[in-house]
VODOTI-223751 format. One record per atom (N, C-alpha, C): x, y, z; residue in three letters. Coordinates in steps of 0.1 Angstrom, whole numbers, padded with zeros to 4 digits, always signed. Example, Ala and Ser with C-alpha at 12.3 -4.5 7.8 and 13.67 -1.06 7.14 Angstrom:
+0132-0057+0078ALA+0123-0045+0078ALA+0132-0033+0078ALA+0128-0022+0071SER+0137-0011+0071SER+0129+0000+0079SER
END
This chain:
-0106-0265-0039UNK-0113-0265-0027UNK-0125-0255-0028UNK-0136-0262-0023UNK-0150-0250-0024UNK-0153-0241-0007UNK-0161-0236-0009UNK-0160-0232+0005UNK-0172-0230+0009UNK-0180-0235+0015UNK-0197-0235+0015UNK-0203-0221+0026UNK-0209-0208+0021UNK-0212-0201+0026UNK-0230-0201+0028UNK-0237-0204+0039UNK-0249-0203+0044UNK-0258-0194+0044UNK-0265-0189+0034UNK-0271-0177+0032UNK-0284-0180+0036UNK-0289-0170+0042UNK-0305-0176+0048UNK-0315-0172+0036UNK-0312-0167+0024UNK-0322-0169+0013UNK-0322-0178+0006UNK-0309-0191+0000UNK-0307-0196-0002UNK-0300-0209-0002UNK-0304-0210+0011UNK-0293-0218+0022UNK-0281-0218+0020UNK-0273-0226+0007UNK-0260-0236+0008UNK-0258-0224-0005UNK-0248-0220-0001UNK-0241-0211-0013UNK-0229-0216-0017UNK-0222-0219-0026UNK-0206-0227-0027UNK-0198-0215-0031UNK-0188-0213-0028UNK-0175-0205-0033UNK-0162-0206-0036UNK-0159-0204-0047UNK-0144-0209-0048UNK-0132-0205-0038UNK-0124-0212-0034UNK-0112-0214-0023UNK-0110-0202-0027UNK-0101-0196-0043UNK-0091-0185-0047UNK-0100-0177-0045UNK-0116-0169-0045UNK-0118-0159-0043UNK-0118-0152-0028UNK-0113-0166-0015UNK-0104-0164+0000UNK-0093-0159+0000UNK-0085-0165-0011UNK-0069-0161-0014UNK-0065-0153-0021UNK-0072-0138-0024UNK-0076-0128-0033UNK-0058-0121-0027UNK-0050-0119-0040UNK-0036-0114-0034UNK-0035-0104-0046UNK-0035-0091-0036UNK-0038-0077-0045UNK-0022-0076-0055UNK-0026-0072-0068UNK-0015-0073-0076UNK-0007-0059-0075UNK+0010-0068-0082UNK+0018-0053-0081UNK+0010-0044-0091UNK+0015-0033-0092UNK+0016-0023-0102UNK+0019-0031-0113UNK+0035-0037-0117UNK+0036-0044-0128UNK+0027-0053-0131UNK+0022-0058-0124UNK+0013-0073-0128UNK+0000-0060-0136UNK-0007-0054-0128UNK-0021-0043-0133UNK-0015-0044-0146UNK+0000-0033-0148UNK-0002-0029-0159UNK+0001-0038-0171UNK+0008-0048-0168UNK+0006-0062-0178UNK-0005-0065-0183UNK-0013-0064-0171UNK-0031-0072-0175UNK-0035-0061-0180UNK-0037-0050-0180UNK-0038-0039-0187UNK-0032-0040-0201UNK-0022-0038-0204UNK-0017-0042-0216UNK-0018-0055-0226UNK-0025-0061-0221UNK-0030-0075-0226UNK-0045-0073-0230UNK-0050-0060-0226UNK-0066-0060-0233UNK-0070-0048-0237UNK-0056-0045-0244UNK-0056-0031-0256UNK-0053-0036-0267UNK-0055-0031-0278UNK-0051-0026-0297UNK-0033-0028-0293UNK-0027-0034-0304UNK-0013-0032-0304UNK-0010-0018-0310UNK-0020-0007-0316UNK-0016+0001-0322UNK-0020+0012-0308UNK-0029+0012-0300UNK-0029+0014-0286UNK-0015+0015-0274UNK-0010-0003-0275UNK+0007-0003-0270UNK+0015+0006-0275UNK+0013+0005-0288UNK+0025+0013-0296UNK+0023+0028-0290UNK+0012+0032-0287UNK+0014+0047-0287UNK+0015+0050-0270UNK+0016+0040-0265UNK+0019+0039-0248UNK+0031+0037-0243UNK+0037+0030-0256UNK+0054+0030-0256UNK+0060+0040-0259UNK+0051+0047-0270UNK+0057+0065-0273UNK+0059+0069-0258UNK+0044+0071-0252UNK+0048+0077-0243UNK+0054+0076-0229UNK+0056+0061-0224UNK+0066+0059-0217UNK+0080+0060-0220UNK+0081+0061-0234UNK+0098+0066-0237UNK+0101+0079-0238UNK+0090+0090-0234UNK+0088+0105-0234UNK+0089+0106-0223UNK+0081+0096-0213UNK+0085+0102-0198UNK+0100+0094-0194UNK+0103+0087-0198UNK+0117+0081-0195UNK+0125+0097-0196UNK+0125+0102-0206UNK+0137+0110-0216UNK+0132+0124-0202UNK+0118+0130-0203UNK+0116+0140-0192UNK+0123+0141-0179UNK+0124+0125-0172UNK+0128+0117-0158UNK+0142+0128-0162UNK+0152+0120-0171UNK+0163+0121-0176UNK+0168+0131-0171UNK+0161+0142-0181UNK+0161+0157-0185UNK+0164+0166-0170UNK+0149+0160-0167UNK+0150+0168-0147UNK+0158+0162-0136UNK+0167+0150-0143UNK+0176+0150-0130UNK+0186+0154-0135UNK+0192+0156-0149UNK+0199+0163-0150UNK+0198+0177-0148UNK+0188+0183-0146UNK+0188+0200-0144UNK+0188+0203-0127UNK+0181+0191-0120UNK+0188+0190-0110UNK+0203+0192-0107UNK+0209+0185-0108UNK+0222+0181-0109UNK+0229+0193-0111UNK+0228+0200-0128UNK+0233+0212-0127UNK+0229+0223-0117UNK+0219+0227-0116UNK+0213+0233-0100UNK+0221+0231-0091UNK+0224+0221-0084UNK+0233+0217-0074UNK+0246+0221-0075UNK+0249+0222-0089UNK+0265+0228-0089UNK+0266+0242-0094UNK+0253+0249-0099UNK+0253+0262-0103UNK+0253+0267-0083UNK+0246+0259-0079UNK+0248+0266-0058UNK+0256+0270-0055UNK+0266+0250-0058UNK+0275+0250-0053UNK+0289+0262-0056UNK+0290+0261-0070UNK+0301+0270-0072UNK+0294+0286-0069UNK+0280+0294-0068UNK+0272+0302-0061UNK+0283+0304-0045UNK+0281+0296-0038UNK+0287+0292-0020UNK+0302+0295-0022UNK+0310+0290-0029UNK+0325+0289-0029UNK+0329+0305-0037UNK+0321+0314-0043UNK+0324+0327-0049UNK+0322+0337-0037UNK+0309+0330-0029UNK+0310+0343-0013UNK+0324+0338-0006UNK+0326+0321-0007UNK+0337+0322+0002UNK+0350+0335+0003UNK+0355+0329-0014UNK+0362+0338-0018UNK+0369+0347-0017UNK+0354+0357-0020UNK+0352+0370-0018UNK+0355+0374-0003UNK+0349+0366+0008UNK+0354+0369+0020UNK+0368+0368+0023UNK+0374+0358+0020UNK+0384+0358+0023UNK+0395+0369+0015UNK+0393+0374+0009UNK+0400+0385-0002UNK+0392+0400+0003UNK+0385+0394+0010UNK+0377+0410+0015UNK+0384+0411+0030UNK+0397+0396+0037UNK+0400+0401+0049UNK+0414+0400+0049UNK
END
């Protein structure tokens, strides 16, 4: 389907249907098309580092985690103590 736009410099302008039906891409789709117009030796070193930030993710929710239980057993040592202090 074309779509005829009327421009008063040159009267009859034609335009394609799909540049009306413009559907903004995900993230995944960008970085697919992104990855389709690099060096494979480029990929390769983009895979390094998405499997560096995977492992960092990892890392900090495990230190999280420990955090939460260094508190936790922190909270249950005042209990304790209070209760051995009455």
């Amino acid at each position: 389907m074309i779509i005829v736009i009327i421009c008063y410099h040159c009267s009859l302008f034609p335009i394609p249907y799909s540049l009306f039906t413009y559907k903004k891409m995900s993230i995944k789709e960008q970085i697919i098309q992104e990855l389709e117009q690099i060096s494979e030796s480029t990929q390769q070193k983009l895979l390094d580092y998405l499997r560096h930030l995977k492992t960092e993710e990892k890392q900090h929710s495990e230190n999280k985690a420990w955090q939460a239980y260094l508190e936790s057993e922190q909270e249950r040592e005042e209990v304790y103590r209070r209760l051995a202090d009455s």
